[in-house]
N, C-alpha and C positions, 0 to 999 in steps of 0.2 A: 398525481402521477409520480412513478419514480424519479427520484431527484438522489445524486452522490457528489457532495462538493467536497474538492480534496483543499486540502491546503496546507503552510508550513517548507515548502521547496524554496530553495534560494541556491546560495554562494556562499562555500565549506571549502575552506582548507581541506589538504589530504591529513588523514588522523583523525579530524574531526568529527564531531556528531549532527544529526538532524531527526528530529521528529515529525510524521507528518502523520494530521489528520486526516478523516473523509465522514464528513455528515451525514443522515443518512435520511428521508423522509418517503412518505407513499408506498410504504411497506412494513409489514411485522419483521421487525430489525432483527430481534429476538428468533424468527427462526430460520435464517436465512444464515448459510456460509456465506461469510467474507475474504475475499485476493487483494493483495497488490501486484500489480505486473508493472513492468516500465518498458519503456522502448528507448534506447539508441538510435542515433540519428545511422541513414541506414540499413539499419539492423530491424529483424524482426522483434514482437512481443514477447516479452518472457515474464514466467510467473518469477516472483521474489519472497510471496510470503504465503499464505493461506490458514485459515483459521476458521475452526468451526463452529453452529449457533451459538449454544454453549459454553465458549472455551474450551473445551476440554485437549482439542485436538491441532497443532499446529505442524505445516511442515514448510519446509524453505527447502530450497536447492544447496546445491556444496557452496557456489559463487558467492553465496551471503551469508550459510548456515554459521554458528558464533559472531557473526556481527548483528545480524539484523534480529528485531525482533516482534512479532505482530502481537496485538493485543485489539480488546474489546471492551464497551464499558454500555451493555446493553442500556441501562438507565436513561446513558447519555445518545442513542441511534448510534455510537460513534467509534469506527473503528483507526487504529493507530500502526505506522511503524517507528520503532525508534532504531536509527540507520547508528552504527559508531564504527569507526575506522574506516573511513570512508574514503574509496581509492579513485581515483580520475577516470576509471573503467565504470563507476557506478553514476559515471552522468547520466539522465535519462529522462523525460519525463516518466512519473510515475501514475500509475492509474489505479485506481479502484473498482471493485470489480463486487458486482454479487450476485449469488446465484439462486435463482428463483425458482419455482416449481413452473413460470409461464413464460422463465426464459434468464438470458443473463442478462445485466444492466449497468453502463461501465459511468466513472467521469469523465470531466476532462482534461482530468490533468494537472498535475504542477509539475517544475521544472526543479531537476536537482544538479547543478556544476559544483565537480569537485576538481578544484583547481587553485594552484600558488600564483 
């Protein structure tokens, strides 16, 4: 079955950096677009990153666009954001997301607090 374990969320100073991964199994990794979204306590879902099979193609929203950045490492199932300048508005948990041809299929989540 599909399975996406995210991981890498914690406790960041404002400034700081965080990398987080999402595993990814029971699917051809390879031709599948990948999202991260996060949610705000709150607040509704929002996309953060997206990225395509391939790489070739990434888009973020303005709220993250120069900080954040998505990537992929088909070899590895495993897709990445690396979060820097990280502001207390980007608490959230984050999720991972991918999109299937038999449907979408998310994690569950890890936790990012950006706080002094």
């Amino acid at each position: 079955q599909v399975q996406l374990v995210e991981s890498g969320g914690g406790l960041v100073q404002p400034g700081g950096s965080l990398r987080l991964s999402c595993v990814a199994s029971g699917f051809t990794f390879s031709s599948a677009g990948m999202s991260w979204y996060r949610q705000a306590p709150g607040k509704e879902r929002e996309l953060v990153a997206s990225i395509s099979s391939a790489g070739t193609l990434r888009n973020y929203p303005d709220s993250v666009k120069g900080r954040f950045t998505i990537s992929r490492d088909n070899s590895k199932n495993t897709v990445y954001l690396q979060m820097n300048s990280l502001k207390p508005e980007d608490t959230a948990v984050y999720y991972c997301k991918a999109a299937l041809i038999i449907g979408s299929y998310w994690g569950k989540g890890t936790l990012v607090t950006v706080s002094s």
